[in-house]
N, C-alpha and C positions, 0 to 999 in steps of 0.2 A: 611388251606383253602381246600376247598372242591373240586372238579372235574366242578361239573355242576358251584359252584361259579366262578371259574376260567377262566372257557370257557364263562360264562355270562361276565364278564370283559375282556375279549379279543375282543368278538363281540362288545361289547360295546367302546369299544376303535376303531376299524378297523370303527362302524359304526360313529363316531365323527371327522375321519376325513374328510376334506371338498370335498364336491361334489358340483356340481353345484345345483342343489335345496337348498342344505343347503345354500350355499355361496350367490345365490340370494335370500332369506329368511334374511336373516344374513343382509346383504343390507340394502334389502329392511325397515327392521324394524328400522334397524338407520338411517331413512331418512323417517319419516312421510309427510315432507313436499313436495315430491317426486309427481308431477304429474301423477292422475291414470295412463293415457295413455302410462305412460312411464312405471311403472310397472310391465302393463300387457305385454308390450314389455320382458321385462328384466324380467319376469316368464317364458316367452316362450322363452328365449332365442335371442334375435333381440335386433338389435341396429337400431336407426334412425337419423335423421338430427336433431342437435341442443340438444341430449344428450351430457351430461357431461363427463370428465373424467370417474369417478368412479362411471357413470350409465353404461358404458361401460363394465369396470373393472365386477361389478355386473352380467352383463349379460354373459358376455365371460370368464372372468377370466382375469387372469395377462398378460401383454405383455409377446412375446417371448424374453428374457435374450441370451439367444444362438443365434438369428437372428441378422440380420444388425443392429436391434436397433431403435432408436427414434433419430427422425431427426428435427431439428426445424431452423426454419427461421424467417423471416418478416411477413411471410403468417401466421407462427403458429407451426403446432407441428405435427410427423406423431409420430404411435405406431404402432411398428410391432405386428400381433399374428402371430401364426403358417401358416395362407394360407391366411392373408387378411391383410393389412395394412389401418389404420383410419387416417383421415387428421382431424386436430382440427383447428378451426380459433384463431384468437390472444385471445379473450375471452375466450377459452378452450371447445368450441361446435365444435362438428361431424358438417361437411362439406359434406366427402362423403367417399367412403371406396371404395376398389380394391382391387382383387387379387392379390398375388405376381406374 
């Protein structure tokens, strides 16, 4: 193998790991049935009231693993990320979201 082909499969490796463009692309396309409105949220990056789980997920990324965690109750479900915590109602929709 070649020098230049090498280096083209290494960039090409480092660029298929996930980024948030790619990741909300990635989403996005498995989920045609996905309200524009919420889309064009979760392309720019925003979450709103009455997104899903993993319109969430889409838009942010994964909960933080390392943080306090995911907490659920009667009321429903929080998911920590890294500087915001999201409240979901018992149906699994954004309520509202705070800082830590």
């Amino acid at each position: 193998m070649n020098k230049s082909m090498l280096l083209a499969l290494v960039v090409l490796m480092i660029t298929a790991c996930e980024t948030a463009p790619v990741r909300r692309v990635d989403y996005i396309s498995q989920h045609p049935e996905w309200d524009p409105k919420m889309v064009q949220l979760i392309q720019s990056g925003m979450i709103a009231k009455g997104m899903t789980t993993e319109q969430v997920r889409a838009a942010w990324g994964r909960e933080c693993y390392t943080c306090q965690g995911t907490t659920s109750g009667p009321w429903g479900e929080s998911l920590e990320f890294m500087t915001q915590v999201v409240f979901f109602d018992t149906n699994g929709l954004v309520t509202r979201w705070e800082h830590k």
